[in-house]
C-alpha positions in Angstrom: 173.8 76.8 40.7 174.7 75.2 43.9 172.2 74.7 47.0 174.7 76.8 48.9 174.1 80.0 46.4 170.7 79.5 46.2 170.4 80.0 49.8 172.5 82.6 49.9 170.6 84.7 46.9 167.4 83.9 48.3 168.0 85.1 52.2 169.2 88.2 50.7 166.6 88.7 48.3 164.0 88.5 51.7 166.3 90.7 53.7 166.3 93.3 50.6 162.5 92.7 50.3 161.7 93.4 54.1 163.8 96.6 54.2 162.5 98.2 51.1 158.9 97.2 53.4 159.7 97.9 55.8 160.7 102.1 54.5 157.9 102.0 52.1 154.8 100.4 53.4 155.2 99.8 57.2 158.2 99.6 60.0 156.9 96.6 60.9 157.8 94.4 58.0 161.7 95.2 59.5 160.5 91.4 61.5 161.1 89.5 58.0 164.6 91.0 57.4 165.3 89.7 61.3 163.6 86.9 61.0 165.7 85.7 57.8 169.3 86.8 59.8 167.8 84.7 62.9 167.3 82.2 60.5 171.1 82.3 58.6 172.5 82.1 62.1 170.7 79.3 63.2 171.6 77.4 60.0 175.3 78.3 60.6 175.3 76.3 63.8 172.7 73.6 63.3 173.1 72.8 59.3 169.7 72.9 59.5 168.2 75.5 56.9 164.4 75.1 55.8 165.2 76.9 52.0 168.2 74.5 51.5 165.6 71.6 51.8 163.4 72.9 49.3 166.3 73.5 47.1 167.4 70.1 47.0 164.2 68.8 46.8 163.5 71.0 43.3 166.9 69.6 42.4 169.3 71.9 42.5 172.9 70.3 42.8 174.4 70.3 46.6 177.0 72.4 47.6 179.7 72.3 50.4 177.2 73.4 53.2 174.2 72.3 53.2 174.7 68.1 52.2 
């Protein structure tokens, strides 16, 4: 799998993860789902994605976004 789909399954794993929370144990864990979608769109206009970094540096193969 590709650095690109790693990202991508990851940042909407947490956004799952922080509305399920966020409904179950407090409204206030709603800040990680916006957090990660603050996050995508920063990476969409900086190429700069903290996740993608750690991906590459476990190995996983790079992929047409993140170089």
């Amino acid at each position: 799998m590709t650095v690109d789909r790693l990202v991508f399954v990851f940042a909407g794993c947490v956004v799952l993860a922080g509305i399920a929370l966020a409904h179950f144990v407090n409204p206030w864990w709603i800040c990680l789902s916006i957090f990660a979608g603050l996050n995508m769109v920063q990476a969409a206009f900086t190429g700069l994605c903290p996740a993608a970094m750690v991906f590459k540096k476990l190995g996983a193969k790079p992929g047409a976004a993140f170089r």
